[in-house]
C-alpha positions in Angstrom: 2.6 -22.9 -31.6 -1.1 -22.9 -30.2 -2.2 -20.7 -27.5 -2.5 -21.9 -24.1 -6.4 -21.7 -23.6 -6.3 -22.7 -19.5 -3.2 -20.4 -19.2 -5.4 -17.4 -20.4 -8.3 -17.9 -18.4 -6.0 -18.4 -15.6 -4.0 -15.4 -15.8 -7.1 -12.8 -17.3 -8.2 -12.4 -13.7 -5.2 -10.9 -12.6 -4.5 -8.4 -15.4 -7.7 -6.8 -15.4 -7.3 -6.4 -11.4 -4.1 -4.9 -12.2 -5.4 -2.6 -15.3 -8.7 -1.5 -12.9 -6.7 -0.4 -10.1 -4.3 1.4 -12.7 -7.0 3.4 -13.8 -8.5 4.2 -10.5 -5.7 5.5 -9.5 -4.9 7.2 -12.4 -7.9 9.1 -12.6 -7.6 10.1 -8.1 -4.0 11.8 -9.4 -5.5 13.7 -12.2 -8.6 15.0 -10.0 -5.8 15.8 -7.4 -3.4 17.6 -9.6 -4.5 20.9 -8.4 -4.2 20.5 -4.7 -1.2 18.6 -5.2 0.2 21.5 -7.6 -0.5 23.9 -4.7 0.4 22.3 -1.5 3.2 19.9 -2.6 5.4 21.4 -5.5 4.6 25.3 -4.4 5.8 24.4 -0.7 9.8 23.7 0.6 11.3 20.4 0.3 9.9 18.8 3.4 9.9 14.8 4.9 6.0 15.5 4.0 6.6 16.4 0.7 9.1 13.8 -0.2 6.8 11.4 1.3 3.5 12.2 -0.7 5.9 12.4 -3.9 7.3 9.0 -3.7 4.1 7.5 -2.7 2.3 8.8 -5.3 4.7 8.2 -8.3 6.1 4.9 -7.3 2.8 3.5 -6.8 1.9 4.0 -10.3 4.9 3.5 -12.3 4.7 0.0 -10.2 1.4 -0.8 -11.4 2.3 0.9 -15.0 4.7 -1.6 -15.2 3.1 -4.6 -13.7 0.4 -3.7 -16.3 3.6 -3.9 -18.9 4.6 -6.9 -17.6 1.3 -8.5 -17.8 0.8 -7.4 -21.3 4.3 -9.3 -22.1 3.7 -12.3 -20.6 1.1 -13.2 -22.9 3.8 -14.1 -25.1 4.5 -17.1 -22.7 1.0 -18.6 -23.1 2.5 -19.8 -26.4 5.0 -21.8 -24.6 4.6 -23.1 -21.3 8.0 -24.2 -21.0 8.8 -20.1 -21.1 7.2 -19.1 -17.4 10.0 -21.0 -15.8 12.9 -18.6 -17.1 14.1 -15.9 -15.6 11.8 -13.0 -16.5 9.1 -14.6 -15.6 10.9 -15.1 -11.7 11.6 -11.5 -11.8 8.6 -9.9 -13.0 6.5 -11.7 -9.9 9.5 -10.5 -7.6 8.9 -6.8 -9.0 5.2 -7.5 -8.0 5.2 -8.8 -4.6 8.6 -6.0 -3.7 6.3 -3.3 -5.1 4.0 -4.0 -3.0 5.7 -4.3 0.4 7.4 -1.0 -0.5 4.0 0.5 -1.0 2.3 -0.9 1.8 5.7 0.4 4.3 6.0 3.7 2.9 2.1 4.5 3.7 2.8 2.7 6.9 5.7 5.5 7.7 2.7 8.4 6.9 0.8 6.7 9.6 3.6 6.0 11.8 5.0 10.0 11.5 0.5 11.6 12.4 0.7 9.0 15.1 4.0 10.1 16.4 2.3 13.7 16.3 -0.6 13.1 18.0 0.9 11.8 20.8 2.9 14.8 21.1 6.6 13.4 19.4 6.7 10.2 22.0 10.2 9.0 20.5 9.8 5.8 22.4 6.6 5.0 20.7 8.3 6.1 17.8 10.7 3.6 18.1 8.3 1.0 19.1 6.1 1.7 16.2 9.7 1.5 13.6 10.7 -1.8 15.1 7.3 -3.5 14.9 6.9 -2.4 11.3 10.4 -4.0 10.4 9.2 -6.9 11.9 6.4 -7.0 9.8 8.0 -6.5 6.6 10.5 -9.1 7.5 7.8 -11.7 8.2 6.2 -10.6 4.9 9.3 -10.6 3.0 10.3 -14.1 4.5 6.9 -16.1 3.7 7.3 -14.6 0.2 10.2 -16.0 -0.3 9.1 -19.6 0.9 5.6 -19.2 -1.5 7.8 -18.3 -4.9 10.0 -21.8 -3.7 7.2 -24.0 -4.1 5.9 -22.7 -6.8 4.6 -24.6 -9.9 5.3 -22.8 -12.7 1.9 -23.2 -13.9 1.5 -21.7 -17.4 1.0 -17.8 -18.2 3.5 -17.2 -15.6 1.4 -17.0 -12.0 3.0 -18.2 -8.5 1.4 -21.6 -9.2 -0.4 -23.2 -7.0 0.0 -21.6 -4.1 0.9 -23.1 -1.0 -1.9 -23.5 2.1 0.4 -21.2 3.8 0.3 -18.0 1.7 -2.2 -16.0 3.1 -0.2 -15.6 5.7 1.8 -13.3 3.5 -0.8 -10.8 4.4 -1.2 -11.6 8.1 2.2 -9.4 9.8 0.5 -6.1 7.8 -3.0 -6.5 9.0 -1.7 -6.9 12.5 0.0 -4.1 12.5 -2.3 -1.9 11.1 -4.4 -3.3 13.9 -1.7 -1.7 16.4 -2.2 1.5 14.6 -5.9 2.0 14.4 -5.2 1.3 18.1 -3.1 3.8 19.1 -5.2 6.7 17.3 -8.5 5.1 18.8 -7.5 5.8 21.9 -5.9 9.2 21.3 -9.5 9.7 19.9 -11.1 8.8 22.5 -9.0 10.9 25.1 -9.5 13.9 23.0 -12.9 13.6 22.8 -12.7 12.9 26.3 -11.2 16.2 27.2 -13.4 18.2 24.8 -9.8 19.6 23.3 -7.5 19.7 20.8 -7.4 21.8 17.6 -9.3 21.6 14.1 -6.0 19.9 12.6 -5.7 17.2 15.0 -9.3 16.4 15.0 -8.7 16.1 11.4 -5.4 13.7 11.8 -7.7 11.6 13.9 -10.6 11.6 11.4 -8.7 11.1 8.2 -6.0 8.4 9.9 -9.4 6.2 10.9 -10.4 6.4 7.5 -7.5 5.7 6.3 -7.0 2.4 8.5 -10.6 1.5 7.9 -9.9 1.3 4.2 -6.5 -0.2 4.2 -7.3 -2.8 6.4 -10.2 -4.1 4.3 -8.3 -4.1 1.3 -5.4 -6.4 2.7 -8.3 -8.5 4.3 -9.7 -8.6 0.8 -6.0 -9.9 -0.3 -5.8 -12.6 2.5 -9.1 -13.9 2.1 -8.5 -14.3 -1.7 -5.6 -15.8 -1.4 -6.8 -18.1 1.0 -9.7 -19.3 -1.5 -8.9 -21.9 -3.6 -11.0 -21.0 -6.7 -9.8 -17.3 -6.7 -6.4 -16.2 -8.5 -4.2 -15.1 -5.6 -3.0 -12.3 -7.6 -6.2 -11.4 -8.6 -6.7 -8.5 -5.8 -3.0 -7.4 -5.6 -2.8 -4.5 -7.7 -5.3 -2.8 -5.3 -2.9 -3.4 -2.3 -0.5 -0.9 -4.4 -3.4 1.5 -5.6 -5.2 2.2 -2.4 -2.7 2.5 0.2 -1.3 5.3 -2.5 -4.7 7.3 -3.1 -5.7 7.0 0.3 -2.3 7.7 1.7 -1.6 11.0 -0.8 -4.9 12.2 0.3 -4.2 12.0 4.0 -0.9 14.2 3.2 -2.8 16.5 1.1 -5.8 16.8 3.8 -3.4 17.6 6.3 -1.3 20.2 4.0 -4.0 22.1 2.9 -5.5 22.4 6.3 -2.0 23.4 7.5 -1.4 25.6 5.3 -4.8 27.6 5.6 -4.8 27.4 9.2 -2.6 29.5 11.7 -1.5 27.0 14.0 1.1 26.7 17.1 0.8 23.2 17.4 4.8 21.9 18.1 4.2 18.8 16.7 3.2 19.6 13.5 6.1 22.3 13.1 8.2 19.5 13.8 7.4 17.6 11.2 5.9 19.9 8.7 3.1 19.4 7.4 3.6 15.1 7.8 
């Protein structure tokens, strides 16, 4: 059988977005080994620690194996036919589930520093839970009704995706929007009062960094996906690497300054080292 020529240069895109962010986040472990050697697997078993470990590690054994996967669906360029079965269905479920469990569990990080900032406010706690279930349930829904219309265009992609599907994208950014809120104006109140200690000044600091760079890189997703001459999946693989590199590094930011620092704050005791 003879290769699929348009199937290649349709699909390329996508695996070298997915193999670039593997390595990039590949390499932010291995320069972080030694702070995550000393403030994660020396330390108790904590919500922090089990946090920063699941983050990190299913992060990149889902792009490892989207990488995999990508590798193996070459196979299908030789028969078009092929991207309709049933491994084809699954490994693009595996994709898009990977990444609303990545994007949700750095979501909790941010939810837990907010939580402690404003001093263990269960009822914006709560608020902060439900909105984010509402946003993966928007998420989850519209990716449901973009995989039913797909095409099953060779090389095993969505297919043409529909005029909708950027809006895929859209429940995230909002709430990410809600949560660079929130710490804004806790910022702005500390800074305000001339108070506060060194860690929450770095909670503040590190968590606006943090939004700042998440929300660009699901802009970057919607914006791609709504472009007609781009891949959709051609950005995707960084929605899974940067919301784990920038995520672990808030946790080990906050653990190493925790740790290092006598501190009395209630907060933070209360959920170590989050």
């Amino acid at each position: 059988m003879s290769i699929d020529v348009e199937a290649v240069i349709h699909y390329a895109p996508r695996k070298y977005g997915a193999v670039a962010a593997l390595a990039m986040l590949t390499y932010d472990c291995a320069i972080t080994f030694d702070d995550e050697f000393e403030f994660v697997w020396k330390r108790r078993w904590s919500l922090g620690k089990i946090l920063f470990i699941f983050n990190r590690y299913f992060g990149l054994l889902s792009l490892l194996s989207i990488v995999m996967g990508a590798v193996f669906m070459r196979g299908m360029y030789k028969c078009p036919d092929a991207t309709l079965d049933t491994s084809c269905h699954g490994f693009i479920w595996w994709n898009i589930t990977s990444e609303v469990i990545t994007i949700a569990t750095a979501e909790i990080i941010l939810i837990l520093r907010i939580y402690a900032v404003y001093n263990c406010s269960r009822r914006l706690l709560l608020v902060m839970i439900a909105l984010l279930v509402v946003a993966i349930a928007c998420s989850s829904w519209l990716a449901i009704s973009i995989l039913s219309t797909g095409d099953g265009t060779p090389g095993c992609p969505i297919g043409t995706a529909p005029s909708h599907a950027f809006f895929f994208w859209i429940p995230f950014l909002i709430f990410e929007t809600f949560l660079m809120a929130l710490m804004l104006f806790k910022g702005w109140r500390v800074y305000r009062s001339e108070g506060g200690s060194r860690l929450l000044h770095l909670i503040i600091r590190d968590s606006l960094f943090y939004f700042w760079v998440i929300f660009m890189t699901l802009l970057a997703n919607c914006i791609v996906w709504v472009t007609p001459s781009l891949d959709p999946r051609i950005a995707t693989g960084w929605a899974i690497a940067m919301p784990c590199a920038v995520g672990c590094r808030l946790l080990l930011n906050m653990r190493e300054s925790f740790y290092k620092e006598t501190t009395s704050w209630t907060a933070i005791w209360t959920i170590m080292s989050v």
